[in-house]
N, C-alpha and C positions, 0 to 999 in steps of 0.2 A: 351637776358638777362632780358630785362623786364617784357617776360611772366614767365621765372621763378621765379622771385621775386613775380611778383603777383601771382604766384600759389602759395610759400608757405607762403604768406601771407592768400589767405583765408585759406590752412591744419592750420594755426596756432592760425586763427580766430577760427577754429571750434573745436578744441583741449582746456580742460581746464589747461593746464599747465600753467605755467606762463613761460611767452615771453619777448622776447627785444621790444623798442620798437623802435631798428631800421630800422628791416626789411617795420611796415608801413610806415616807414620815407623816403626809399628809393625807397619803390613802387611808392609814393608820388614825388619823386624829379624824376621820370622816367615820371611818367604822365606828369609833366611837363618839360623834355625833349622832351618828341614825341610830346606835342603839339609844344612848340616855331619849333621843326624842322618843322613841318604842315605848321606853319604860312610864315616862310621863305620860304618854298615851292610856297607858292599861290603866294607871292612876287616877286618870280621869274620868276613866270608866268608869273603872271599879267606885268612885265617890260619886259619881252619878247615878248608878245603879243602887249601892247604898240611901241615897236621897230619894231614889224615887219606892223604895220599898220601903223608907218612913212613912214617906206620904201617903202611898198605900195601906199601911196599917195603923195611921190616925184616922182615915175616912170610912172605917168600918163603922156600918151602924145596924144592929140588929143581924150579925153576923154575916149581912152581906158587903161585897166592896163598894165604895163608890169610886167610882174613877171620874177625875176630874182633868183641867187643863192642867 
């Protein structure tokens, strides 16, 4: 949905008609959908990655790793 909104946001940019002006409004509140999703993205990473490098450093035994499921 959000590359069609920005598609006809630029056809509309480039057209002299006169327009709404909610379509850039909503391209605008898409942009910033796909970024906050991005950010939560990396967050979820980054605490998954966090969690699995606990996990990894409680299952050391005798200075080797164990890696488990």
């Amino acid at each position: 949905m959000a590359v069609v909104v920005l598609a006809l946001n630029a056809v509309f940019g480039l057209t002299p008609a006169e327009t709404s002006a909610a379509i850039p409004g909503i391209a605008g509140l898409e942009h910033m959908l796909v970024t906050s999703g991005l950010a939560l993205l990396f967050v979820a990473l980054y605490s998954g990655v966090r969690e699995r490098q606990a996990h990894l450093e409680t299952g050391r035994a005798g200075g080797a790793v164990v890696e488990g499921a």
